[in-house]
N, CA, C, O and CB atoms as a CASP TS submission, in Angstrom:
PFRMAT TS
TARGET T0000
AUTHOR 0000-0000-0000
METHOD Language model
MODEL 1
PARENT N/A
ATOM      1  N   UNK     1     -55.599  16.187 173.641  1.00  0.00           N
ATOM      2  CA  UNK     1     -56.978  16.236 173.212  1.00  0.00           C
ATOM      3  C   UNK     1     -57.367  14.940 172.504  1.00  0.00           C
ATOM      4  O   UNK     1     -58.541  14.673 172.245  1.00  0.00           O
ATOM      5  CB  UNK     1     -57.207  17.436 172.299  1.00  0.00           C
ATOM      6  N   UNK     2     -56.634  14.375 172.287  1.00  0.00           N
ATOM      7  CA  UNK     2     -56.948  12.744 171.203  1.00  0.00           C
ATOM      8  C   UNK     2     -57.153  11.890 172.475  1.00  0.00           C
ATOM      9  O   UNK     2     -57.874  10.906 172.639  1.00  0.00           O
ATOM     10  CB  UNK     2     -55.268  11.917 169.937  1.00  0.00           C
ATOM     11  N   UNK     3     -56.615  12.304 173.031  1.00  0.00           N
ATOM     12  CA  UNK     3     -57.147  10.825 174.286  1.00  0.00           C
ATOM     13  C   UNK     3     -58.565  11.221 174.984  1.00  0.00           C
ATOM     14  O   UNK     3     -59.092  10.271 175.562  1.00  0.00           O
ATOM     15  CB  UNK     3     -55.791  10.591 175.966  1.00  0.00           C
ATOM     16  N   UNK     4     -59.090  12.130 175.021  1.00  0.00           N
ATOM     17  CA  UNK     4     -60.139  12.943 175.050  1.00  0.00           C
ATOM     18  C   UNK     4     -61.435  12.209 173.955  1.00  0.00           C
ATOM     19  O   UNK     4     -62.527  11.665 174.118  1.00  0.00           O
ATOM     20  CB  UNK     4     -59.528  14.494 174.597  1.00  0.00           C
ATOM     21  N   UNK     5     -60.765  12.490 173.085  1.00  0.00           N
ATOM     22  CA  UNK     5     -61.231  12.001 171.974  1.00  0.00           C
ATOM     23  C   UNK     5     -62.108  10.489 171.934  1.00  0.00           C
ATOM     24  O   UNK     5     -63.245  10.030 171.822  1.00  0.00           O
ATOM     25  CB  UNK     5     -60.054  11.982 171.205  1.00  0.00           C
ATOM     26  N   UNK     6     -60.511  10.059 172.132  1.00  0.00           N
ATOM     27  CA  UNK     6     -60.733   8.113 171.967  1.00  0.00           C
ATOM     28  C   UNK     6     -61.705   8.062 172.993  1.00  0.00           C
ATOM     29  O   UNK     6     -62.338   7.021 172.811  1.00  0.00           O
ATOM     30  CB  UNK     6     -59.164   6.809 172.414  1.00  0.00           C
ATOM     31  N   UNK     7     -61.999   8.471 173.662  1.00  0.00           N
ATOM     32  CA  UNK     7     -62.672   8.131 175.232  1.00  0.00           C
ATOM     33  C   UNK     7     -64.120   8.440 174.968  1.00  0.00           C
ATOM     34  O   UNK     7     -64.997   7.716 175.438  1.00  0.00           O
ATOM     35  CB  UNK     7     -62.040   9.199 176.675  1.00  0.00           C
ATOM     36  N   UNK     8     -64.428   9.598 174.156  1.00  0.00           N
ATOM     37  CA  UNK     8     -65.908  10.181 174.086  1.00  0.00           C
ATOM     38  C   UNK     8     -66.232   9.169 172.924  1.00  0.00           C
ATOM     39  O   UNK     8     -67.382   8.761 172.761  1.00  0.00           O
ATOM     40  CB  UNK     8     -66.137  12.049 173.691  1.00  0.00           C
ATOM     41  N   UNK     9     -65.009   8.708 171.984  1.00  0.00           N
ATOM     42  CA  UNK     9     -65.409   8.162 170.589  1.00  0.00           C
ATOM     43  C   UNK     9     -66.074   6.523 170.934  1.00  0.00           C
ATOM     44  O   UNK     9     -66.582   5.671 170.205  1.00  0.00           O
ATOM     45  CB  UNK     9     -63.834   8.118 169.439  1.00  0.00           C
ATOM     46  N   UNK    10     -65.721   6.597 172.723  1.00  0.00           N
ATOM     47  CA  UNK    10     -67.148   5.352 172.763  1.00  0.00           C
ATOM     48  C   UNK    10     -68.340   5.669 172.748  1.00  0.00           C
ATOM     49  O   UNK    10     -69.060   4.786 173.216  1.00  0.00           O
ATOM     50  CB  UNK    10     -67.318   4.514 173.922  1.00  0.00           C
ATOM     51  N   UNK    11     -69.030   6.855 172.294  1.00  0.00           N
ATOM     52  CA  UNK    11     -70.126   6.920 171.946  1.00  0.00           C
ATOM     53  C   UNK    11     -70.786   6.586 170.702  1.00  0.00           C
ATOM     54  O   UNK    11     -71.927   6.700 170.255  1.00  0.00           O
ATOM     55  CB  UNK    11     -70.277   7.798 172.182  1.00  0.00           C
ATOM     56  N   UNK    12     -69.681   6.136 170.298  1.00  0.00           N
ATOM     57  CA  UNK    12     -69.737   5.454 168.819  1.00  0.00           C
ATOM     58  C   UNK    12     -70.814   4.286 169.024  1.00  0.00           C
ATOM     59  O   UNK    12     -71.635   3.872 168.205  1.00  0.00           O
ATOM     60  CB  UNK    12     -68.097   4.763 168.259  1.00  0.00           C
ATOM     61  N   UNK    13     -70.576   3.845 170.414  1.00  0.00           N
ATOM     62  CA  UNK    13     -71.123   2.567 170.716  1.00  0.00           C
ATOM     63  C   UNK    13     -73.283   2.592 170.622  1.00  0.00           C
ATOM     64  O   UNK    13     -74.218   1.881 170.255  1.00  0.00           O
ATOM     65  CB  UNK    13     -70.332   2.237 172.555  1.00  0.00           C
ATOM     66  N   UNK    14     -73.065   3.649 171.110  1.00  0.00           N
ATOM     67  CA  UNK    14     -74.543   4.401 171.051  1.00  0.00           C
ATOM     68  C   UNK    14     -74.866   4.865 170.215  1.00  0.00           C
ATOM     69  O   UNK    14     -76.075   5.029 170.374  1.00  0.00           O
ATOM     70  CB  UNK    14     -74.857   5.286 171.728  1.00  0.00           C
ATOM     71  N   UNK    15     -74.449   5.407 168.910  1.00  0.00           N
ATOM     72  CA  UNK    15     -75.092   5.403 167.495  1.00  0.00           C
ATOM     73  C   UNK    15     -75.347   4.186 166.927  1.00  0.00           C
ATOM     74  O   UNK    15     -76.461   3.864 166.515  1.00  0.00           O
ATOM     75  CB  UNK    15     -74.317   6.060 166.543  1.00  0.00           C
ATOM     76  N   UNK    16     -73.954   3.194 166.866  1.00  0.00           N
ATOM     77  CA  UNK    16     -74.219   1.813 166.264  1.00  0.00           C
ATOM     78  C   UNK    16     -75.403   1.380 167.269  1.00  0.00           C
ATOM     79  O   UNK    16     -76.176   0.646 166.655  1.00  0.00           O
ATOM     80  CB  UNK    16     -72.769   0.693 166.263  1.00  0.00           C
ATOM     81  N   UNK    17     -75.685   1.519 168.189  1.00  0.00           N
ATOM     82  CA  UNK    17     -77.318   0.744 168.619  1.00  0.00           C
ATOM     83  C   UNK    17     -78.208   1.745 168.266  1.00  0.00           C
ATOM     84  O   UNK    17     -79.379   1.366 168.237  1.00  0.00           O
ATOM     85  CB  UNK    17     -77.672   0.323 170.409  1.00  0.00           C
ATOM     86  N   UNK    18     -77.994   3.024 167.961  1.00  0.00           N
ATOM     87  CA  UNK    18     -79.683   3.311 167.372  1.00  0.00           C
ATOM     88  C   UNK    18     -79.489   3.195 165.925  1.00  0.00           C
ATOM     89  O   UNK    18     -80.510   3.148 165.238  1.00  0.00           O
ATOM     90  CB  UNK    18     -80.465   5.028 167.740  1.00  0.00           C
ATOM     91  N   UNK    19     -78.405   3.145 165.377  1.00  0.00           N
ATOM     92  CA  UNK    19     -78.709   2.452 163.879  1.00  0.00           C
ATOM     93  C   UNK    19     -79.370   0.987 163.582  1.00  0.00           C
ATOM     94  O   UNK    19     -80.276   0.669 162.812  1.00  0.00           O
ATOM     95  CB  UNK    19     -77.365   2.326 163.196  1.00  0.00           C
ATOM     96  N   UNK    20     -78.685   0.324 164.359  1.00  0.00           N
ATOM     97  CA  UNK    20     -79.501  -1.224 164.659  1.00  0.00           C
ATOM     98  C   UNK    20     -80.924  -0.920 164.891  1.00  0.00           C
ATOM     99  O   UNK    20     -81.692  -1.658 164.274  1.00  0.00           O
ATOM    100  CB  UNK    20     -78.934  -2.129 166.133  1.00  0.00           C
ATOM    101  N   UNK    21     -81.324  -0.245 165.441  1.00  0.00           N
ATOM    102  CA  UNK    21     -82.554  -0.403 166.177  1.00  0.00           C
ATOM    103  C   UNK    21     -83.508   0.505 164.914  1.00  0.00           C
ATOM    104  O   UNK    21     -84.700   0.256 164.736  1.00  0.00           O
ATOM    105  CB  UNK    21     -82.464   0.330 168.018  1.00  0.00           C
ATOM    106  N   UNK    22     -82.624   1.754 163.971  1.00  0.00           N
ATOM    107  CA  UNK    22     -83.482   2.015 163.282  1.00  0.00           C
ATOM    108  C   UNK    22     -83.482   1.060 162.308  1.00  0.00           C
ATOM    109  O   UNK    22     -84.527   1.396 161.750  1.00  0.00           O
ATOM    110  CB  UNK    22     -83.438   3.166 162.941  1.00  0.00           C
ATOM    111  N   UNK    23     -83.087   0.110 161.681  1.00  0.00           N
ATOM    112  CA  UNK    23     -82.365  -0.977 160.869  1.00  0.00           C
ATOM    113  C   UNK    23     -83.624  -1.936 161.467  1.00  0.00           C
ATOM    114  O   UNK    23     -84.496  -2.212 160.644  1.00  0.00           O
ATOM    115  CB  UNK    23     -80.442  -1.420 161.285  1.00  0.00           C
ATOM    116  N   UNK    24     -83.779  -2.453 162.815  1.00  0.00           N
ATOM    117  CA  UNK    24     -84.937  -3.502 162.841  1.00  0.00           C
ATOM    118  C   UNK    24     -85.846  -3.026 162.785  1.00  0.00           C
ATOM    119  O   UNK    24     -86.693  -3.682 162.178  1.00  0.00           O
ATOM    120  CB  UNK    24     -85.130  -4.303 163.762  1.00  0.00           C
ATOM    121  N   UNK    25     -86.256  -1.815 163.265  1.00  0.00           N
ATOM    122  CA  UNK    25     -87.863  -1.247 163.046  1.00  0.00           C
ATOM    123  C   UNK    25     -88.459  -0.757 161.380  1.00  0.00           C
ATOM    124  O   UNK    25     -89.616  -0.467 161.078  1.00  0.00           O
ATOM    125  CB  UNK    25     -87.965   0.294 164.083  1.00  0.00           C
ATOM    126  N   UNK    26     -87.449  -0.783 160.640  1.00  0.00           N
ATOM    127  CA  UNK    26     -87.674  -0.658 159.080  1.00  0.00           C
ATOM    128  C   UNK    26     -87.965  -2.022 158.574  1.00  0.00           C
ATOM    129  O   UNK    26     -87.010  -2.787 158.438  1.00  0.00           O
ATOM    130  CB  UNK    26     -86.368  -0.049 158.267  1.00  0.00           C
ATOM    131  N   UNK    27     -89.134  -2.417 158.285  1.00  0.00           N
ATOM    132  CA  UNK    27     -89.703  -3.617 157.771  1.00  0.00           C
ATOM    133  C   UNK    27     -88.995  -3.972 156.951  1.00  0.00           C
ATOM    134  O   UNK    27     -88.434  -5.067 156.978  1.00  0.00           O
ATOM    135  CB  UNK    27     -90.876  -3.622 157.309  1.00  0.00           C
ATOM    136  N   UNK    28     -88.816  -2.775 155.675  1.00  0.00           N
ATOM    137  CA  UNK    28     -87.814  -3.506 154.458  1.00  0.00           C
ATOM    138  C   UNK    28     -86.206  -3.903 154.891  1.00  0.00           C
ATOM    139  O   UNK    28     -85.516  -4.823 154.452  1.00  0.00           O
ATOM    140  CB  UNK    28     -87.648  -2.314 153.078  1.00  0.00           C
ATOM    141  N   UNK    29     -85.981  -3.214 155.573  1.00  0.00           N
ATOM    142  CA  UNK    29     -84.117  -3.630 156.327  1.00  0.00           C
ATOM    143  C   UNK    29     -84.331  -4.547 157.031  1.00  0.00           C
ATOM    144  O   UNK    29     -83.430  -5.386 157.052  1.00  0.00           O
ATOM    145  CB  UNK    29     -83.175  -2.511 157.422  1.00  0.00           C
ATOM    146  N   UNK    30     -85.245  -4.750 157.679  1.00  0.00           N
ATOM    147  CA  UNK    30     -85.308  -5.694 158.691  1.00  0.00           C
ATOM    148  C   UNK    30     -85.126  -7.133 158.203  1.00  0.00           C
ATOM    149  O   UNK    30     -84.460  -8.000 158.769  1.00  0.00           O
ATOM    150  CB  UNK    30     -86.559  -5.542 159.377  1.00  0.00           C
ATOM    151  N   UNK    31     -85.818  -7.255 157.068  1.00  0.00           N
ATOM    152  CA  UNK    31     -85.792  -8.389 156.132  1.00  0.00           C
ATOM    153  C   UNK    31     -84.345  -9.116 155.672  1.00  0.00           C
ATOM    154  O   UNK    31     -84.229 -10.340 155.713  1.00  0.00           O
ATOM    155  CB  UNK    31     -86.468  -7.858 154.903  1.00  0.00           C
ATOM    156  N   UNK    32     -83.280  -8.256 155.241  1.00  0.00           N
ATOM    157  CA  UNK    32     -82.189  -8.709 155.403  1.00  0.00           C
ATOM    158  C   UNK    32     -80.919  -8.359 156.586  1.00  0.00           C
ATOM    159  O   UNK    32     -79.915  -7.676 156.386  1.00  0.00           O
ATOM    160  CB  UNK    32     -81.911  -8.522 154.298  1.00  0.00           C
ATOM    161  N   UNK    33     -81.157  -8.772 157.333  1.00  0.00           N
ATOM    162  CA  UNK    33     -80.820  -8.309 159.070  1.00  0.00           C
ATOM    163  C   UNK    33     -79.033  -8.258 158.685  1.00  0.00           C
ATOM    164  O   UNK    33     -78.356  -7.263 158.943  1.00  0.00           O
ATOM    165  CB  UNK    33     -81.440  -9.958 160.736  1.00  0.00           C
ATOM    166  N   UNK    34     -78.601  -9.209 158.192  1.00  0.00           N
ATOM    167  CA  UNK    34     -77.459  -9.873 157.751  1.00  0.00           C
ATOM    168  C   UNK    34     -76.422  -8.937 156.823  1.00  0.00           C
ATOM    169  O   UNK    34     -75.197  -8.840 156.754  1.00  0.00           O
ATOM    170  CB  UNK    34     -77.970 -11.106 156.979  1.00  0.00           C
ATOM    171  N   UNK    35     -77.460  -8.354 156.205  1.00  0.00           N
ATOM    172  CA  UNK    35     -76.289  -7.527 155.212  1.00  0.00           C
ATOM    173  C   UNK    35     -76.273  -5.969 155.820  1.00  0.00           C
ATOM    174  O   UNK    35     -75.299  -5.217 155.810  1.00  0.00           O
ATOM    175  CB  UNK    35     -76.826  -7.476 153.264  1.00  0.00           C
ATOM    176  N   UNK    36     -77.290  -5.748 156.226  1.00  0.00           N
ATOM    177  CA  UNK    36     -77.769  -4.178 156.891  1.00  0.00           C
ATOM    178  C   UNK    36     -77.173  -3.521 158.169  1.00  0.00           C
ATOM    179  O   UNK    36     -76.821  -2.341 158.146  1.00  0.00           O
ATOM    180  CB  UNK    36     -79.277  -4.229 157.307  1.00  0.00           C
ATOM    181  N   UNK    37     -77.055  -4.342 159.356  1.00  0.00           N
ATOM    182  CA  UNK    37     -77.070  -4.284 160.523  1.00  0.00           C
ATOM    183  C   UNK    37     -75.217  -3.994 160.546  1.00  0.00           C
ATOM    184  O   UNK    37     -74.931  -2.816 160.759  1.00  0.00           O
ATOM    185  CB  UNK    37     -77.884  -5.668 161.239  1.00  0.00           C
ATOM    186  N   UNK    38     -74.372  -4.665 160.407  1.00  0.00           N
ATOM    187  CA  UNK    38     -72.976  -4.414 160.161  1.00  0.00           C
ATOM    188  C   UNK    38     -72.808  -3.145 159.569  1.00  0.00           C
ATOM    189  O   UNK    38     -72.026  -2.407 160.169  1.00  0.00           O
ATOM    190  CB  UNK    38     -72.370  -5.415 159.333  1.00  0.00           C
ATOM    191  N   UNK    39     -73.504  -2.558 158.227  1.00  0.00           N
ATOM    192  CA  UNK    39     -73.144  -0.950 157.418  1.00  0.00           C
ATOM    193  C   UNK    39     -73.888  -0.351 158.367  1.00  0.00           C
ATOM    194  O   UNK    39     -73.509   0.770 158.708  1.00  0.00           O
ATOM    195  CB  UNK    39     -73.707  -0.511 155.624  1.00  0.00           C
ATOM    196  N   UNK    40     -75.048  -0.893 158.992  1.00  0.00           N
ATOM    197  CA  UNK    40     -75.789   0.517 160.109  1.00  0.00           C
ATOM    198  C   UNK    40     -74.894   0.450 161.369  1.00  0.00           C
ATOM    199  O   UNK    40     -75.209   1.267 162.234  1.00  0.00           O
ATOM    200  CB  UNK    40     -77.772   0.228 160.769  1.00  0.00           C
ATOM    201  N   UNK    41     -73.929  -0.286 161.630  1.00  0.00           N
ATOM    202  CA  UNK    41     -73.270  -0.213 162.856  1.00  0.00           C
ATOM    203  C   UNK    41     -72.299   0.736 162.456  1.00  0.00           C
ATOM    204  O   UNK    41     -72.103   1.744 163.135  1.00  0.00           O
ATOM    205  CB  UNK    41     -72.726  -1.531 163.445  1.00  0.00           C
ATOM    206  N   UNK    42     -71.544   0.456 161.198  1.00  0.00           N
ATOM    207  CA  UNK    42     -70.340   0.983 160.642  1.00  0.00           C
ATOM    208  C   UNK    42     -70.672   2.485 160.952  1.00  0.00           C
ATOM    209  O   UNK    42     -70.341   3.291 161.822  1.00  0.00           O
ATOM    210  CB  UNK    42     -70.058   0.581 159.004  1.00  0.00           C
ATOM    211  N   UNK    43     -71.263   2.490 160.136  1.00  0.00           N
ATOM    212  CA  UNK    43     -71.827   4.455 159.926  1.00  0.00           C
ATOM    213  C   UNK    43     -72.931   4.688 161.408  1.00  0.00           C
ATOM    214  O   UNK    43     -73.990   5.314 161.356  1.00  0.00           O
ATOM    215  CB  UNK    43     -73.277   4.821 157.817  1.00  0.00           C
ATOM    216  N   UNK    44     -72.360   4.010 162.687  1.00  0.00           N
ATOM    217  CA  UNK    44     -72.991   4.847 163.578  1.00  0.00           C
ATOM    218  C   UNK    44     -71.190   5.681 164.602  1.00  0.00           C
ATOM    219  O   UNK    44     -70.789   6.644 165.257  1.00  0.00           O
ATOM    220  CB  UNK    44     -74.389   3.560 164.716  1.00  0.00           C
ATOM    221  N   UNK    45     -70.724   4.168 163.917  1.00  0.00           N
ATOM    222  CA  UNK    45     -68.939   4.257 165.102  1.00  0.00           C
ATOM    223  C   UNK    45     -68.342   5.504 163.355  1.00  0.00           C
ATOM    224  O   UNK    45     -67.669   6.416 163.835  1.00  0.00           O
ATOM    225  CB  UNK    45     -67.296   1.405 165.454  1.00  0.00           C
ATOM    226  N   UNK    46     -68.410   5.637 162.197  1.00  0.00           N
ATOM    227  CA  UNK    46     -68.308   6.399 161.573  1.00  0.00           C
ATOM    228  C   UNK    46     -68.578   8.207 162.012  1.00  0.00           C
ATOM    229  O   UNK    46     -67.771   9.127 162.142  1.00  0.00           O
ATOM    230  CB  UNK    46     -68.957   5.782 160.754  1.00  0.00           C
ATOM    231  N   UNK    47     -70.352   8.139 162.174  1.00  0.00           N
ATOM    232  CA  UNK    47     -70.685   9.000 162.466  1.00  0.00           C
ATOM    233  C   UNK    47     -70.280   9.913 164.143  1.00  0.00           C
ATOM    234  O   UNK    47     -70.348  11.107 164.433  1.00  0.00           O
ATOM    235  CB  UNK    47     -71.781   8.602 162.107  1.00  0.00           C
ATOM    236  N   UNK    48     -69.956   8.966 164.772  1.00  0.00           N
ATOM    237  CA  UNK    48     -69.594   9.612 165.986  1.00  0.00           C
ATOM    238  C   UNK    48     -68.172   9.870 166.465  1.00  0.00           C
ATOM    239  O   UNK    48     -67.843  10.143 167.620  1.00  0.00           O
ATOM    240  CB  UNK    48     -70.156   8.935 166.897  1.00  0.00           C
ATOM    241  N   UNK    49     -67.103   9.698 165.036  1.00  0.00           N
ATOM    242  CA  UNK    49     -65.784  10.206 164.903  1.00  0.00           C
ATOM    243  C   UNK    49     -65.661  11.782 165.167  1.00  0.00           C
ATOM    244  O   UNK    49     -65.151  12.270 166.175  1.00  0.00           O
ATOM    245  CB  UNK    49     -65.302   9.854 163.511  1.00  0.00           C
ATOM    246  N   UNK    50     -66.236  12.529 164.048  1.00  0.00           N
ATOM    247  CA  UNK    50     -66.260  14.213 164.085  1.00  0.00           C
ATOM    248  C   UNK    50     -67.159  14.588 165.817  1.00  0.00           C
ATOM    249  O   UNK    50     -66.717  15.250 166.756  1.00  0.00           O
ATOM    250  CB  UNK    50     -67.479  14.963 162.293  1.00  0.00           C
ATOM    251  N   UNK    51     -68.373  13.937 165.708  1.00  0.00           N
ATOM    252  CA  UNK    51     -68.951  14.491 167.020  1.00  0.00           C
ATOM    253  C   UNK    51     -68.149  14.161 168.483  1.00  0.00           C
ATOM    254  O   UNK    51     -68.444  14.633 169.581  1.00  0.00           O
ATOM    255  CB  UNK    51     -70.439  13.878 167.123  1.00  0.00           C
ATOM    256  N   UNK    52     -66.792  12.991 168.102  1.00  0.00           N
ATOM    257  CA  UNK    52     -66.480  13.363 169.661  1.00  0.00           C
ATOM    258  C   UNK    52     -65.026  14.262 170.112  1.00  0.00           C
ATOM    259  O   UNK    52     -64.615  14.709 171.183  1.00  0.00           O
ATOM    260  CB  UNK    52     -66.370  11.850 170.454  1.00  0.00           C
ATOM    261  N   UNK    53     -64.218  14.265 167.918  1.00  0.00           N
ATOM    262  CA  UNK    53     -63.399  15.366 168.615  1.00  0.00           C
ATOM    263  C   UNK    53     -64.080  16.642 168.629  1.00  0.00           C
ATOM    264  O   UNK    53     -63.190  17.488 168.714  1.00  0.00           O
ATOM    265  CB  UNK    53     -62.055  15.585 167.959  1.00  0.00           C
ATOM    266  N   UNK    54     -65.239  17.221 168.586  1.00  0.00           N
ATOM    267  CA  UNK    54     -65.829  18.454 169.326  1.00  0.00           C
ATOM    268  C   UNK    54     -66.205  18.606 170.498  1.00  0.00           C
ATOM    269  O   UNK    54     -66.249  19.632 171.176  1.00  0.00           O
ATOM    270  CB  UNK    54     -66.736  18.832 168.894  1.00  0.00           C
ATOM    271  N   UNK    55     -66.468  17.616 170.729  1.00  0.00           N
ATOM    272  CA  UNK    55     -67.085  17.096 171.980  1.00  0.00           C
ATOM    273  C   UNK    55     -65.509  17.405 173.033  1.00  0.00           C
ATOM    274  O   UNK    55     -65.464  18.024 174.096  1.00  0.00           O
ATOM    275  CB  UNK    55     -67.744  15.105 171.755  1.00  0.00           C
ATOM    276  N   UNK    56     -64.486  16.815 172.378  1.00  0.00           N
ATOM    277  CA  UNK    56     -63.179  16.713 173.135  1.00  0.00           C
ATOM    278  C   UNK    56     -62.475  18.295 173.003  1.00  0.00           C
ATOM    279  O   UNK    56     -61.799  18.955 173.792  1.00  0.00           O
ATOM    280  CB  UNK    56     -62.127  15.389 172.391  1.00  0.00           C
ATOM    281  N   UNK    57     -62.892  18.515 171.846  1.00  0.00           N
ATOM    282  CA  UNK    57     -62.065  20.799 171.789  1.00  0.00           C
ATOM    283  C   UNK    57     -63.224  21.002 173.105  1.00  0.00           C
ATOM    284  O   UNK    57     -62.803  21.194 174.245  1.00  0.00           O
ATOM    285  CB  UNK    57     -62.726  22.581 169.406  1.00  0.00           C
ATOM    286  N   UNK    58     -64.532  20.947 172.847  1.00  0.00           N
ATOM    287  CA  UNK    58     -65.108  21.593 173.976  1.00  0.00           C
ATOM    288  C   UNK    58     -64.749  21.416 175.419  1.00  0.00           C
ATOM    289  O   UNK    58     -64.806  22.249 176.324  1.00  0.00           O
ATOM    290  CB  UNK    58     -66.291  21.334 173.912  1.00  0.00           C
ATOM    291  N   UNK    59     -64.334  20.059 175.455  1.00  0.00           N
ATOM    292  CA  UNK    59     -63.829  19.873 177.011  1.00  0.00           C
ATOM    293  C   UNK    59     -62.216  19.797 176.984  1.00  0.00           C
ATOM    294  O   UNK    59     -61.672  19.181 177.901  1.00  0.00           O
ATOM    295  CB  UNK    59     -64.488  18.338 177.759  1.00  0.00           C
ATOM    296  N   UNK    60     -61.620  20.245 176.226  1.00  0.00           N
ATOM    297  CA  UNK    60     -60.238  20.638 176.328  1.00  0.00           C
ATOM    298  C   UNK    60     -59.863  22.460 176.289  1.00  0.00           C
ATOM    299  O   UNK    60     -58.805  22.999 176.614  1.00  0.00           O
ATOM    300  CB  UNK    60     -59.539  19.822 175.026  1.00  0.00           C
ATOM    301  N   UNK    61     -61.398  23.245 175.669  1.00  0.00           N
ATOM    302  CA  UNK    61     -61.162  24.331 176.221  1.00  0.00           C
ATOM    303  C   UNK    61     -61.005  25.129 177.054  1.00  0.00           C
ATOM    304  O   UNK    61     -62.132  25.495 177.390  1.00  0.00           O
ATOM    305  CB  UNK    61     -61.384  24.580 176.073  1.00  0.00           C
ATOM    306  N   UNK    62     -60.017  25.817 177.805  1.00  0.00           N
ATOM    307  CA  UNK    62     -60.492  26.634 179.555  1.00  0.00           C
ATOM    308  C   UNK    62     -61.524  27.404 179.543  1.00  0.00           C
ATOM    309  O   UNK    62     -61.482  28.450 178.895  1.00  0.00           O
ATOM    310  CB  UNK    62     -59.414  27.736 180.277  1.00  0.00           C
ATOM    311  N   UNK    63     -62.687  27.027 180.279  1.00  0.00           N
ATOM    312  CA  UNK    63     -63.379  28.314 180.402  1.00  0.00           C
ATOM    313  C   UNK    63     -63.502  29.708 180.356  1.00  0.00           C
ATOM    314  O   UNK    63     -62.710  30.266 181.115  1.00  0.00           O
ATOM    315  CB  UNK    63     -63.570  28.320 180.967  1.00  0.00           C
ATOM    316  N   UNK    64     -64.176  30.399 179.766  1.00  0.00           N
ATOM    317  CA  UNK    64     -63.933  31.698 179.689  1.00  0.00           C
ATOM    318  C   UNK    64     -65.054  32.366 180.989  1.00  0.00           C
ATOM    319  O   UNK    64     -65.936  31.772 181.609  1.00  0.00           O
ATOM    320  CB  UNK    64     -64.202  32.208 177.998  1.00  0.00           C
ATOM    321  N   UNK    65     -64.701  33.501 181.062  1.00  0.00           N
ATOM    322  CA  UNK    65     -65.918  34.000 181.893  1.00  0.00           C
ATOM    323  C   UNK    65     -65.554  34.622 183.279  1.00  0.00           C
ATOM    324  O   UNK    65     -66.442  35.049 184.017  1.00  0.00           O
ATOM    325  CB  UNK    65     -66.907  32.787 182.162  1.00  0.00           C
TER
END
């Protein structure tokens, strides 16, 4: 299930761009692009740790039914 994991946990890649993107459309963040954009990337590959080992139990479970 961890290799499952590592594999969905490139969706990490797709939070860190809508953090960026909420990061440039905020006038006040936008202003310091430099210090912001790196912690909004961090906490997007952060945030999409827990969501992809669920993501990975769900597709490591057998169907029921």
């Amino acid at each position: 299930m961890i290799k499952i994991a590592i594999l969905v946990w490139m969706l990490g890649a797709a939070f860190a761009g809508s953090a960026m993107v909420a990061v440039l459309s905020i006038e006040s963040l936008a202003r310091q692009p430099m210090k912001v954009i790196p912690i909004a990337a961090l906490c997007g590959f952060i945030a999409a740790m827990p969501l992809s080992y669920l993501i990975a139990r769900k597709i490591g479970r057998p169907a029921t039914g």
